[in-house]
Backbone of each chain as ProteinMPNN parsed JSONL, in Angstrom:
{"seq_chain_A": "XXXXXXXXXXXXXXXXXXXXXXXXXXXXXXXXXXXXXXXXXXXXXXXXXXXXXXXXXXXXXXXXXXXXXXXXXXXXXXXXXXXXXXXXXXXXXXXXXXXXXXXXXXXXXXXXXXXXXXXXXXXXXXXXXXXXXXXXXXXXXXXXX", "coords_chain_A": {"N_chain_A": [[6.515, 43.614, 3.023], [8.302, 46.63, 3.564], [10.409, 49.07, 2.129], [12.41, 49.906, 3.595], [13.292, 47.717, 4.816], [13.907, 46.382, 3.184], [16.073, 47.594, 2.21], [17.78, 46.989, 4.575], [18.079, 44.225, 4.939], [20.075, 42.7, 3.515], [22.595, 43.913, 4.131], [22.344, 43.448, 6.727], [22.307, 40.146, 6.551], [24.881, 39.844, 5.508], [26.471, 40.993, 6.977], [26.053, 38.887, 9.396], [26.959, 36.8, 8.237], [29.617, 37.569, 7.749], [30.267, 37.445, 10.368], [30.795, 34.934, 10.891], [32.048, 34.115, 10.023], [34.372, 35.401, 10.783], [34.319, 34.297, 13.033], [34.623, 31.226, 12.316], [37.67, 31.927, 11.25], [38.605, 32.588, 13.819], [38.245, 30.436, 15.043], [40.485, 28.324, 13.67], [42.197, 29.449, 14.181], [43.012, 28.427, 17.131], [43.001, 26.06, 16.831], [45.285, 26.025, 15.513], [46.922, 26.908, 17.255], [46.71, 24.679, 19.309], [47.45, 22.38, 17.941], [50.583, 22.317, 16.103], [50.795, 23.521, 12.895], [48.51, 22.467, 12.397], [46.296, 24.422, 11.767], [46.755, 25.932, 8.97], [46.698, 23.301, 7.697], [43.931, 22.9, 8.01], [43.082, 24.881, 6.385], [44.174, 24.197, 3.821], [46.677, 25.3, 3.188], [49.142, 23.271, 2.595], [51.811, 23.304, 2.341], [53.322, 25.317, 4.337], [51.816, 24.109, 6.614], [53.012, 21.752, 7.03], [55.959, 23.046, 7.191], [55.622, 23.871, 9.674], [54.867, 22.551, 11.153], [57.069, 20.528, 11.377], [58.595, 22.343, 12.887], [58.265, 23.488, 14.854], [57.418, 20.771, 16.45], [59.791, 19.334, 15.879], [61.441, 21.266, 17.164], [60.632, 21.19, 19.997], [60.508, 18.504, 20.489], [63.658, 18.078, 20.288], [64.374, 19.686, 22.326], [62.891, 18.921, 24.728], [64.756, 16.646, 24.904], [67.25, 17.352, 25.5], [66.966, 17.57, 27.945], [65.421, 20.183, 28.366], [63.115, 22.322, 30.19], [60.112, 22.954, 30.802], [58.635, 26.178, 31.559], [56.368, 26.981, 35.155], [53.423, 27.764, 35.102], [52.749, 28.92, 37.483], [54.865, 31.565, 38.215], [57.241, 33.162, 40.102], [58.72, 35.321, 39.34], [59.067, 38.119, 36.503], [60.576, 37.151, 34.39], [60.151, 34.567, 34.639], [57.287, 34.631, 33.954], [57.196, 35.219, 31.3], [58.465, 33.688, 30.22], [56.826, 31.249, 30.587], [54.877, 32.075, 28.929], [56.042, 32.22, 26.685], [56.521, 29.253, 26.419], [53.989, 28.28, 26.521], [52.927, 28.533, 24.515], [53.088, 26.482, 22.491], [51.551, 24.6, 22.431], [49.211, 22.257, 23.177], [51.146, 20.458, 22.942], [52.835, 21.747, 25.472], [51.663, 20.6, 27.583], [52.803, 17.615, 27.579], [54.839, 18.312, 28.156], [55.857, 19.936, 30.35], [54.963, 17.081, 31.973], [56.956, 15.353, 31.629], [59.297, 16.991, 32.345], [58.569, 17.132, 35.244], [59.03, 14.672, 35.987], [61.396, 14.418, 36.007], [63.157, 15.482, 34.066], [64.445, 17.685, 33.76], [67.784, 19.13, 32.941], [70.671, 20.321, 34.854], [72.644, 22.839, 34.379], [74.6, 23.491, 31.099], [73.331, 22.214, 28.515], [70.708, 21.745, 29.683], [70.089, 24.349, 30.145], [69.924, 25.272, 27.552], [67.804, 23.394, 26.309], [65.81, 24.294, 27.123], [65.52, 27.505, 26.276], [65.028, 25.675, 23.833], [62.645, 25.214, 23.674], [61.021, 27.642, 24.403], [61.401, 28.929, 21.778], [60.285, 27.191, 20.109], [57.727, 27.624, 20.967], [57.081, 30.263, 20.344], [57.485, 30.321, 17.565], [55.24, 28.997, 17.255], [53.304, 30.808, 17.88], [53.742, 32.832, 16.128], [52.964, 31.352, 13.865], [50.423, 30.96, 14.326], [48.765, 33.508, 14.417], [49.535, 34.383, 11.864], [47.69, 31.86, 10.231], [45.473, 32.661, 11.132], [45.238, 35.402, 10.04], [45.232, 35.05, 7.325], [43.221, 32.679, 7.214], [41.255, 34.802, 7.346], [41.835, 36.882, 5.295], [40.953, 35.065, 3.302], [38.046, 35.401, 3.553], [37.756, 37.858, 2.91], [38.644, 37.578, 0.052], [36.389, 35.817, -0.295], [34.248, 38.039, -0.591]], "CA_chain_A": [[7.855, 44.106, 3.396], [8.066, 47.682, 3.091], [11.596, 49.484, 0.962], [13.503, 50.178, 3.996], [13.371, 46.394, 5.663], [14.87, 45.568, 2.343], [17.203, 47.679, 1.93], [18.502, 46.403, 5.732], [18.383, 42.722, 5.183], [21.342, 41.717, 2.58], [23.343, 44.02, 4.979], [22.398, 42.48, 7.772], [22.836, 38.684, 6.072], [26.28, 39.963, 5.367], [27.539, 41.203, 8.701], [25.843, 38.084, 10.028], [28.045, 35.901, 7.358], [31.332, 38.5, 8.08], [30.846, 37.457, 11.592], [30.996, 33.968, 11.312], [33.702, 33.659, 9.102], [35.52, 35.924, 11.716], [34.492, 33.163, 14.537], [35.667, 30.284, 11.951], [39.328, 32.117, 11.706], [39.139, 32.6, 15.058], [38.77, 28.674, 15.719], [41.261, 27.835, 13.101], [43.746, 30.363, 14.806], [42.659, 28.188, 18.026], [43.523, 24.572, 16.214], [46.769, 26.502, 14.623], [47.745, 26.909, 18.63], [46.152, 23.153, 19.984], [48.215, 21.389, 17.42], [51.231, 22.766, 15.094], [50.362, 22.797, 11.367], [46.915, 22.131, 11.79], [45.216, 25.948, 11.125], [47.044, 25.472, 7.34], [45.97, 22.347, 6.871], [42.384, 23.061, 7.732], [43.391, 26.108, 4.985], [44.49, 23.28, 2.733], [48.361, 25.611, 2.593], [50.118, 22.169, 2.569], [53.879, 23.422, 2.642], [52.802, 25.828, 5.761], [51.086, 23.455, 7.204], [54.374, 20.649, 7.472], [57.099, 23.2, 7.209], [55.742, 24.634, 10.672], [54.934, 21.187, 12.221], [58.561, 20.258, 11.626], [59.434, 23.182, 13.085], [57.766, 23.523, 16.016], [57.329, 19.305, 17.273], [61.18, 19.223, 16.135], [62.118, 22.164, 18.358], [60.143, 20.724, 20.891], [61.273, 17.276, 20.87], [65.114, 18.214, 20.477], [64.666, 20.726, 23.899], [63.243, 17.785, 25.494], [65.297, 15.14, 25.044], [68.666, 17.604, 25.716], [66.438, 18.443, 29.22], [64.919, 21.398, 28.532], [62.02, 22.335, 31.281], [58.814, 24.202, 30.521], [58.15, 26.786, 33.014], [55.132, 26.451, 35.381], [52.046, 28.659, 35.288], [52.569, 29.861, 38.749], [55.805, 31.596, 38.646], [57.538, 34.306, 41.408], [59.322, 36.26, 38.705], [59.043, 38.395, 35.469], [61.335, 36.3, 33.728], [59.401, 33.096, 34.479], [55.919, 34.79, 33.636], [57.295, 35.548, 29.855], [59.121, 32.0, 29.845], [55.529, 30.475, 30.705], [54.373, 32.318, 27.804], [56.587, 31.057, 25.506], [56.384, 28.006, 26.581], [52.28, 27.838, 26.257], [52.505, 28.764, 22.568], [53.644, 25.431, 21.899], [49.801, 24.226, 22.775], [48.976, 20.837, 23.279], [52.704, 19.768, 23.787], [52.998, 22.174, 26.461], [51.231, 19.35, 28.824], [53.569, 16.678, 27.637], [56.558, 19.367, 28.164], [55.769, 19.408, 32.431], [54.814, 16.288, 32.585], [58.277, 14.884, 31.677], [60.514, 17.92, 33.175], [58.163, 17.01, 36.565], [59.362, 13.356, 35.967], [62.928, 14.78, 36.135], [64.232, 15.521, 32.688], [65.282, 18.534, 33.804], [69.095, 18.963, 33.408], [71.408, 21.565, 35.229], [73.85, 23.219, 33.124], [74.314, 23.976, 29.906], [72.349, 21.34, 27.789], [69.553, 21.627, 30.106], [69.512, 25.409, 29.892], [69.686, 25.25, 25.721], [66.46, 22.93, 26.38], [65.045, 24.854, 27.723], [65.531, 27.602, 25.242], [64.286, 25.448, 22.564], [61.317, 25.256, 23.95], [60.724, 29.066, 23.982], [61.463, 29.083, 20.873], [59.088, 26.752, 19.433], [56.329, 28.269, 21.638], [57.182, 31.353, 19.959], [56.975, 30.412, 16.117], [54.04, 28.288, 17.026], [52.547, 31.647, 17.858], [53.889, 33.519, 14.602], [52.083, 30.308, 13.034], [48.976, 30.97, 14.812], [48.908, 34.521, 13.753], [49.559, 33.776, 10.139], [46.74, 31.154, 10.181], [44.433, 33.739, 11.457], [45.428, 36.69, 8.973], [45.169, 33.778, 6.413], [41.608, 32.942, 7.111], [40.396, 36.513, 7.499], [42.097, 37.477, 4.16], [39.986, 34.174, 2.805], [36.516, 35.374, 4.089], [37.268, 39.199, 2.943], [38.616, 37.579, -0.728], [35.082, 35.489, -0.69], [32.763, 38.342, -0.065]], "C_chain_A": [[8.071, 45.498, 2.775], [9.847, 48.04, 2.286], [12.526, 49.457, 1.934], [14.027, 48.704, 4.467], [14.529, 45.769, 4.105], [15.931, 45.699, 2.064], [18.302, 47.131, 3.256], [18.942, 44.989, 5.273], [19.38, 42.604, 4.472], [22.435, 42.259, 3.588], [23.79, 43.191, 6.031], [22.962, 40.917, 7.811], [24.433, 39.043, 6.077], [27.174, 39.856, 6.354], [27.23, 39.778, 9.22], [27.25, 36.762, 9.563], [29.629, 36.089, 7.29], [31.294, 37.382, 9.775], [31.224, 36.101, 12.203], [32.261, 33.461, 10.902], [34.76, 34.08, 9.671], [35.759, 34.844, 12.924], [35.283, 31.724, 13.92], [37.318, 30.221, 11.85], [39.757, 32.313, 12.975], [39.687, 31.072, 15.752], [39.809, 28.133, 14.958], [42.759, 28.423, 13.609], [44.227, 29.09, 15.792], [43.389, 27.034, 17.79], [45.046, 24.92, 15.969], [47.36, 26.072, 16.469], [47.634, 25.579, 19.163], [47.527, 22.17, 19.249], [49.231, 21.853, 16.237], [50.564, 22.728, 13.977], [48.791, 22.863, 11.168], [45.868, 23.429, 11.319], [45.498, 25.806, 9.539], [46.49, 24.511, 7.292], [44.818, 22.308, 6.823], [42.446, 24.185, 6.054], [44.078, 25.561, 3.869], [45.759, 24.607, 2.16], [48.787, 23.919, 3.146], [51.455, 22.064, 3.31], [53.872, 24.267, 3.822], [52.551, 25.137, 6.494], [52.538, 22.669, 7.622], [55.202, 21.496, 7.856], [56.644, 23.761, 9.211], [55.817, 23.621, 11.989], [56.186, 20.334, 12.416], [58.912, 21.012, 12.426], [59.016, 22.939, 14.487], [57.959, 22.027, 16.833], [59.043, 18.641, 16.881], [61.653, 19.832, 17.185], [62.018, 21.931, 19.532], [60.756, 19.57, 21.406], [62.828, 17.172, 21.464], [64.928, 19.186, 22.111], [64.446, 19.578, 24.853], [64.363, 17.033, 26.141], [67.138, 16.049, 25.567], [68.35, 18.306, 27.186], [66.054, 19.386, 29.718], [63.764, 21.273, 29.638], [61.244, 23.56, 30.859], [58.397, 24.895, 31.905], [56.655, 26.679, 33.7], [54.505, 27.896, 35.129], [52.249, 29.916, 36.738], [54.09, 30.263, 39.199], [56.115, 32.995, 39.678], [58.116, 35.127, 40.305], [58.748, 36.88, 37.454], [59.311, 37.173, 34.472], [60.929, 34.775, 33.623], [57.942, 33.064, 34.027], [56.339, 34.507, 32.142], [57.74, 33.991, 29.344], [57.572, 31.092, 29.174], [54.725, 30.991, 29.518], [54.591, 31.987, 26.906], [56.033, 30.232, 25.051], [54.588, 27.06, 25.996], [52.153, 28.205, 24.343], [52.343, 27.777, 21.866], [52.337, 24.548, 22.051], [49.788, 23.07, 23.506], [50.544, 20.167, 23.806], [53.205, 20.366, 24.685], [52.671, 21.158, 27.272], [52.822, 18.193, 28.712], [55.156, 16.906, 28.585], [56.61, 19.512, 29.756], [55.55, 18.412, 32.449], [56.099, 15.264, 32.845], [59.535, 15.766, 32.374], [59.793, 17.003, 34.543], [58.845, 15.702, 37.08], [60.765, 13.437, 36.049], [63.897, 14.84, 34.68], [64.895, 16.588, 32.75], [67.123, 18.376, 34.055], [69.794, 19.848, 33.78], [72.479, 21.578, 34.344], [73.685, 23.753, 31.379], [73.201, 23.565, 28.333], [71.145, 21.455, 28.349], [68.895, 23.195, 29.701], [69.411, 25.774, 28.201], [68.457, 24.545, 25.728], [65.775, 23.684, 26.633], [64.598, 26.298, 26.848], [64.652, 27.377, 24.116], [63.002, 25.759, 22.52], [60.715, 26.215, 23.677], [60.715, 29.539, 22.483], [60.449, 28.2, 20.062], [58.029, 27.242, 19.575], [55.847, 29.376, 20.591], [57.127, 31.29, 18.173], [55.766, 29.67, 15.882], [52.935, 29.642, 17.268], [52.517, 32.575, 16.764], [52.516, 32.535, 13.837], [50.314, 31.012, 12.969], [48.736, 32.101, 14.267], [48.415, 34.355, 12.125], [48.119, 33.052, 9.565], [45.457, 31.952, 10.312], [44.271, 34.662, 10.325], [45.098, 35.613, 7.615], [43.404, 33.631, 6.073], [41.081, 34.248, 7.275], [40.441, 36.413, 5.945], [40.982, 36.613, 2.754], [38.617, 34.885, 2.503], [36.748, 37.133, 3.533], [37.224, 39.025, 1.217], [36.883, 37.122, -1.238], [34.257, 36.583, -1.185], [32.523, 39.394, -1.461]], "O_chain_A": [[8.036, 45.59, 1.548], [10.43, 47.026, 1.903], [13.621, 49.043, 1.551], [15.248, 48.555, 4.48], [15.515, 45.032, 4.088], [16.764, 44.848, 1.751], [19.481, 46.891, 2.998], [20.135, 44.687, 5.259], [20.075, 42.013, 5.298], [23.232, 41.421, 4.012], [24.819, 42.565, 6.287], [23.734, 40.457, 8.652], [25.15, 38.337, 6.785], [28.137, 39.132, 6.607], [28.281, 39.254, 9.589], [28.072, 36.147, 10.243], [30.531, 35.312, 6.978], [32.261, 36.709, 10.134], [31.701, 35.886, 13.317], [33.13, 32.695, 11.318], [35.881, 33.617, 9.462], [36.787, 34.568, 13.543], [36.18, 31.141, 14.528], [38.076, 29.286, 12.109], [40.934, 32.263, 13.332], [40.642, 30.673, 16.418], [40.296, 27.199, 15.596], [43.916, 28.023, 13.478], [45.348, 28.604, 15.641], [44.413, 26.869, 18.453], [45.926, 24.1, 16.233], [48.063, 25.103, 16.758], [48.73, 25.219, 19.593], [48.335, 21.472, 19.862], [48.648, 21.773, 15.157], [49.655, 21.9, 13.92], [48.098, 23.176, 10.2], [44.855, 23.304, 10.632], [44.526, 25.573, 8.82], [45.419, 24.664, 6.704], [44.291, 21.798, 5.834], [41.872, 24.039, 4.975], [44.554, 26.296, 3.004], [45.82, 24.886, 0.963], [48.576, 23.656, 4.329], [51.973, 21.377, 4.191], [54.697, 23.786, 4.598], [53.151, 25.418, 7.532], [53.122, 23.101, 8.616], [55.609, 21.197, 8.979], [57.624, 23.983, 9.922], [56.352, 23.666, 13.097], [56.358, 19.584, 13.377], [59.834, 20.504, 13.064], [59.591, 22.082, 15.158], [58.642, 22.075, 17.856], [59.479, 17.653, 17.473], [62.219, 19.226, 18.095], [62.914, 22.24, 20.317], [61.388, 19.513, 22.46], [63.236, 16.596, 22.472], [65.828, 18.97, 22.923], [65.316, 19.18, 25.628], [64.745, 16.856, 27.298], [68.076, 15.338, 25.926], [69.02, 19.225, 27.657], [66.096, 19.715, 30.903], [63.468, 20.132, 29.992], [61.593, 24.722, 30.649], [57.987, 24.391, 32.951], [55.733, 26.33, 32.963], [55.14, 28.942, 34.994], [52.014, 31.114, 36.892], [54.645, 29.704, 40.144], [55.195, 33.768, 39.946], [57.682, 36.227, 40.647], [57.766, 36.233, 37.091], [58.477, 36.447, 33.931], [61.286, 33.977, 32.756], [57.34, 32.025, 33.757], [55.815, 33.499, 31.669], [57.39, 33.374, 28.338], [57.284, 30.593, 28.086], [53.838, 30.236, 29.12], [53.791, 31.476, 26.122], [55.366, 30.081, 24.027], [54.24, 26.002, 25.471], [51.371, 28.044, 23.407], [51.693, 27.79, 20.822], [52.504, 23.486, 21.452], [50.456, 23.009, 24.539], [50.837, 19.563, 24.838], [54.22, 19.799, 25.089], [53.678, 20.708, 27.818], [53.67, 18.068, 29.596], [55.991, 16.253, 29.21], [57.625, 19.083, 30.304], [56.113, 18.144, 33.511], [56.284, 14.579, 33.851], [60.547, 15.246, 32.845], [60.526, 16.091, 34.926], [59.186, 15.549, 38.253], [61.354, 12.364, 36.177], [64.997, 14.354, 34.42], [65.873, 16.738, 32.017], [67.67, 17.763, 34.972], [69.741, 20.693, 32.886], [73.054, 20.669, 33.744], [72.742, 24.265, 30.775], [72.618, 24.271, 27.51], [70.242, 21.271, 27.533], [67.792, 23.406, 29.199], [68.669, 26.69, 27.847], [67.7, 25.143, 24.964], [64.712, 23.56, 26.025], [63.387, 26.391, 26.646], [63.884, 28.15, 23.545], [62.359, 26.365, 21.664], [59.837, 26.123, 22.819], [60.024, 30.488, 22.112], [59.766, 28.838, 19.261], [57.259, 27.411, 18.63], [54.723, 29.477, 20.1], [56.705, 32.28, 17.576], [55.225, 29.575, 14.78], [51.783, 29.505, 16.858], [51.461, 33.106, 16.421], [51.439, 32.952, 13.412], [49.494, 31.343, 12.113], [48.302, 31.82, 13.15], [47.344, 34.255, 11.526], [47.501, 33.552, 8.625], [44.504, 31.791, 9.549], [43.213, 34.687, 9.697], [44.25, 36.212, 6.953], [42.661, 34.129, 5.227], [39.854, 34.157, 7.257], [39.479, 36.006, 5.293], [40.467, 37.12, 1.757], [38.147, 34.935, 1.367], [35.746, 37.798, 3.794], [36.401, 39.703, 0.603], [36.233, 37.69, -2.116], [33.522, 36.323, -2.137], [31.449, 39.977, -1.617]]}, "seq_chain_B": "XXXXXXXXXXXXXXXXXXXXXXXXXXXXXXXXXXXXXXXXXXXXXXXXXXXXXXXXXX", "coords_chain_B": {"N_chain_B": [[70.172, 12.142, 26.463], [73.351, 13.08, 24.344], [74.824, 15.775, 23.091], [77.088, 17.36, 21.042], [77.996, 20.989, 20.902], [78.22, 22.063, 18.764], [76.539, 20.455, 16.796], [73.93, 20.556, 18.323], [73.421, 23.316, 17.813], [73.46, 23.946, 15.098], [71.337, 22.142, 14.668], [69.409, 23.211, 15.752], [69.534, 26.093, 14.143], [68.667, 24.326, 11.584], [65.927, 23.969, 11.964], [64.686, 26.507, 13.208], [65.179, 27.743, 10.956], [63.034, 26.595, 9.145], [61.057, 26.956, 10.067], [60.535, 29.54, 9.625], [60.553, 29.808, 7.082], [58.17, 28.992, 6.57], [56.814, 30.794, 7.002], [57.21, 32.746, 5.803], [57.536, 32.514, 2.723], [55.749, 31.469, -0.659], [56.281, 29.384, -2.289], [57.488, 26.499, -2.95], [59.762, 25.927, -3.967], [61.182, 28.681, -3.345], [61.251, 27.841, -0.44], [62.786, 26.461, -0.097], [65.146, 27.329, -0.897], [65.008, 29.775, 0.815], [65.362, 28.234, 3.299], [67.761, 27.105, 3.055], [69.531, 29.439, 2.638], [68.739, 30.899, 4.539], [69.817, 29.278, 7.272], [72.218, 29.169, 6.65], [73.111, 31.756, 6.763], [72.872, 31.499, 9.872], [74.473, 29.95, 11.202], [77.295, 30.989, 9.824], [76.85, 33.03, 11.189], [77.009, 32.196, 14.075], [79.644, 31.221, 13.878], [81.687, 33.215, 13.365], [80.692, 34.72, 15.473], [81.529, 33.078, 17.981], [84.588, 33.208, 16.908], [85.377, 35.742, 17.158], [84.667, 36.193, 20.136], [86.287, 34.556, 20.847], [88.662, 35.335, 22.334], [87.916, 36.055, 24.597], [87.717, 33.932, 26.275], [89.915, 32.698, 27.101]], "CA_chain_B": [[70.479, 12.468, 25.042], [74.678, 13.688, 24.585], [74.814, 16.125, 21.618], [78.0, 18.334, 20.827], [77.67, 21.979, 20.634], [78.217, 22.487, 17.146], [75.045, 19.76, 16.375], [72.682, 21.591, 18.517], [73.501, 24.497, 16.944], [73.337, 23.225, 13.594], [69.503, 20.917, 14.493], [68.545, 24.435, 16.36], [69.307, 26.612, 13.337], [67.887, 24.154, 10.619], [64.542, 23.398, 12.89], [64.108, 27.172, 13.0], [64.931, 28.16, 9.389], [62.167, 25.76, 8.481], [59.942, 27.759, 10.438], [61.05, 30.999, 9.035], [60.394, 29.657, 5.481], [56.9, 28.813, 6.214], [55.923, 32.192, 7.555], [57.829, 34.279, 4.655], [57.414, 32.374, 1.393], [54.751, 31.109, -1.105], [55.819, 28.299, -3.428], [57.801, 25.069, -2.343], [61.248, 26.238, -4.081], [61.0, 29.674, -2.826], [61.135, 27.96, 0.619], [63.602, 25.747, 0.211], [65.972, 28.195, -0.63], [64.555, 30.673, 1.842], [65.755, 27.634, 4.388], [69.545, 27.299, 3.252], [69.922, 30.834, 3.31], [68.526, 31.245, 6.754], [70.484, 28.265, 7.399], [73.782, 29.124, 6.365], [73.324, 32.977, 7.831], [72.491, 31.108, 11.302], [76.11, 29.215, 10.642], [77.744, 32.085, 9.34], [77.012, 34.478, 12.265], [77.167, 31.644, 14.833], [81.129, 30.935, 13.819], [81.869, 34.374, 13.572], [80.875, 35.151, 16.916], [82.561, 32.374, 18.325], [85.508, 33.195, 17.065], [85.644, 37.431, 17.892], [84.681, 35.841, 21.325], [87.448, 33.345, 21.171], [89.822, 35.789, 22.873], [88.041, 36.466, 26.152], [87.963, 32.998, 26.505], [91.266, 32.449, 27.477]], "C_chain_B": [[72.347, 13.674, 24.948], [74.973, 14.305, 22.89], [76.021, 17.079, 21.639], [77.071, 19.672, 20.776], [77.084, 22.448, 19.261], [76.898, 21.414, 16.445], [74.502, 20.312, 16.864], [72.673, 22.521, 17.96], [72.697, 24.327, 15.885], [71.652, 23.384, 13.56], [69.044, 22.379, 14.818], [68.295, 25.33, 14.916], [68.58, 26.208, 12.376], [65.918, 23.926, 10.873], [64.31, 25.046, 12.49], [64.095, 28.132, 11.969], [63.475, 27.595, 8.497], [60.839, 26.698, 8.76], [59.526, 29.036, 10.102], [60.549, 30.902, 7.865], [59.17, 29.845, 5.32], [56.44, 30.012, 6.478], [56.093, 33.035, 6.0], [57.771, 33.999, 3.254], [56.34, 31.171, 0.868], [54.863, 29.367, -1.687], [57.004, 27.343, -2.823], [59.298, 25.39, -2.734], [61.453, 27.255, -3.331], [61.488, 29.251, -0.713], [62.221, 27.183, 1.012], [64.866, 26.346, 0.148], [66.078, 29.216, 0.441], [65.255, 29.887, 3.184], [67.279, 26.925, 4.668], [69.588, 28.039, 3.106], [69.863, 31.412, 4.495], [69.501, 30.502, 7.187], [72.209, 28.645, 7.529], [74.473, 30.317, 6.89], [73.392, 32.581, 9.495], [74.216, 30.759, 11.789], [77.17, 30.01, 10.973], [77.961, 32.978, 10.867], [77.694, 33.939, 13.322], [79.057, 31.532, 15.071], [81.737, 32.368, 13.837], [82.075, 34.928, 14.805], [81.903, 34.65, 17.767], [84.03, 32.621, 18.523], [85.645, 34.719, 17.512], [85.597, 37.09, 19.698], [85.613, 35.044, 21.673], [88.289, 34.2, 22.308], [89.697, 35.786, 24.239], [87.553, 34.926, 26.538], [88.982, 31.918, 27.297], [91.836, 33.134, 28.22]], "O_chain_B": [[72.41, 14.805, 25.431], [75.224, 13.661, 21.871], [75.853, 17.827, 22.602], [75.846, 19.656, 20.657], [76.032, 22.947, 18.86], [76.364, 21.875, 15.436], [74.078, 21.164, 16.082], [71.6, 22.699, 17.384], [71.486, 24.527, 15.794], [70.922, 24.151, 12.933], [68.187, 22.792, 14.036], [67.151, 25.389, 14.467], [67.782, 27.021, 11.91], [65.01, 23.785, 10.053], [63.725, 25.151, 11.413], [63.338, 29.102, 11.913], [63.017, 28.093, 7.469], [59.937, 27.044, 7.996], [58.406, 29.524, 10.256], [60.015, 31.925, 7.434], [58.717, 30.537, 4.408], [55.331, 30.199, 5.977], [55.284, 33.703, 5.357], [57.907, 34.936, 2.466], [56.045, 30.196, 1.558], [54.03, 28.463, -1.607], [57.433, 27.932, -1.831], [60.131, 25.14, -1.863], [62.052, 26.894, -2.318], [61.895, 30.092, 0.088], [62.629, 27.136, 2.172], [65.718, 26.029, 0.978], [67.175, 29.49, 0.929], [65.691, 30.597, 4.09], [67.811, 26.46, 5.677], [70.31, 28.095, 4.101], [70.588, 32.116, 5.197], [70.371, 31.239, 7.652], [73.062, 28.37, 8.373], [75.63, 30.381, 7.306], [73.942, 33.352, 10.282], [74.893, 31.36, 12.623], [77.86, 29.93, 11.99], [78.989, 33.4, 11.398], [78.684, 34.514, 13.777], [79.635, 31.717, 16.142], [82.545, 32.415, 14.764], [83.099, 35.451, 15.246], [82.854, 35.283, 18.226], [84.681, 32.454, 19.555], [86.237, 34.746, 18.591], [86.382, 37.658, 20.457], [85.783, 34.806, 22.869], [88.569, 33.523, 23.297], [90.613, 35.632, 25.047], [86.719, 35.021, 27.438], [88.837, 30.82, 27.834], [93.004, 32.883, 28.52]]}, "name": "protein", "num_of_chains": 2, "seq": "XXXXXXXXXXXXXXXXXXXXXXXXXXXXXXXXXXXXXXXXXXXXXXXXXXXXXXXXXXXXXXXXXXXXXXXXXXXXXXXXXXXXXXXXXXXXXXXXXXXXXXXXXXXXXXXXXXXXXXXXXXXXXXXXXXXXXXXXXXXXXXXXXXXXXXXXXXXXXXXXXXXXXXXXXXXXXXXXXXXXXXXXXXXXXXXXXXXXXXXXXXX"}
C-alpha cells in the first residue's frame, strides 16, 4: 500500500460512515413522520418523544370525533392542495383520517370546519416534529465523529 | 361528539401548547411551564379577541 492510498482511506471510511449516519437520520426523520413520537424515542429524548405524541394523536383524535375531514390527494384547488399537505404530515393516521370522513364523519358547519382545522394542525407540528428529529440525529452523528 | 366553544378552544390550545413545549425546551420542568404559559397566552388572546369583536356581533 503505497503513502497516498493511505492517506485516502480513513477519509474515505469517514465519508462512508458520515453517509450512513445521514441515511439513519434520514429514516428516523421517516419513523418521526409514520408514527408521532417515534423519531425521539428511537433518540431515546423521552419527554419529546410523549409530549409530541400527545400532541399530535390528541389533535387528531379531538378533529375527528368533532367531524373534521382530511382532504383528498386529488384536489381542484390551491387551498385543498396545501390542506392535503397538512393533512399528510400527520402520517400513518392520515389513512385512518379518510377512511372515517369517507364513512361520513364529516360535519357541515362550524364543528365540522374546526375539525377539520385540527387536523391541519396536527399534520403541521407532526412535521415541526419530524424536522426536529432529523436536526437531532444529524447533530448526534456530527457530535460522534 | 357535542363540545362547547370555549372547551374546544381550551383542548385545542392545551393539545398544541404541548406540542410547542416539546419543540422549544430541554428538561421536563422547563416544559411544563413552557406549556401553561403557552396555555394561558392561547386563553388570554383568545378572550380578548372575542370580546374587541363582541361589538360587530350585534
Amino acid at each position: 500500500m503505497d503513502d497516498a492510498t493511505k492517506a485516502i482511506e480513513p477519509s474515505q471510511t469517514s465519508q462512508t460512515a458520515r453517509r450512513s449516519s445521514l441515511l439513519n437520520a434520514g429514516l428516523i426523520a421517516l419513523c418521526a413522520w409514520i408514527v408521532p413520537g417515534l423519531g425521539h424515542l428511537l433518540l431515546r429524548r423521552w419527554g419529546r418523544a410523549l409530549a409530541f405524541f400527545i400532541s399530535v394523536v390528541g389533535l387528531t383524535i379531538f378533529g375527528w370525533t368533532i367531524g373534521g375531514i382530511a382532504f383528498s390527494p386529488h384536489s381542484e384547488d390551491a387551498f385543498g392542495t396545501l390542506g392535503f399537505l397538512a393533512d399528510a404530515g400527520i402520517g400513518a393516521l392520515y389513512f385512518p383520517a379518510r377512511f372515517l370522513a369517507s364513512a361520513g364523519a364529516g360535519v357541515p358547519g362550524a364543528a365540522g370546519d374546526y375539525g377539520t382545522r385540527l387536523l391541519a394542525a396536527a399534520g403541521l407540528i407532526n412535521i415541526l416534529a419530524m424536522i426536529d428529529a432529523y436536526r437531532a440525529a444529524c447533530h448526534r452523528v456530527e457530535n460522534s465523529q | 361528539m357535542k363540545i362547547s366553544h370555549f372547551a374546544g378552544m381550551a383542548l385545542f390550545a392545551l393539545l398544541v401548547s404541548v406540542g410547542f413545549a416539546g419543540l422549544g425546551r430541554r428538561t421536563t420542568g422547563a416544559r411544563v411551564r413552557q406549556v401553561a404559559w403557552s396555555f394561558l397566552l392561547f386563553m388570554a388572546a383568545a378572550i380578548l379577541l372575542a370580546w374587541l369583536l363582541y361589538p360587530l356581533s350585534r
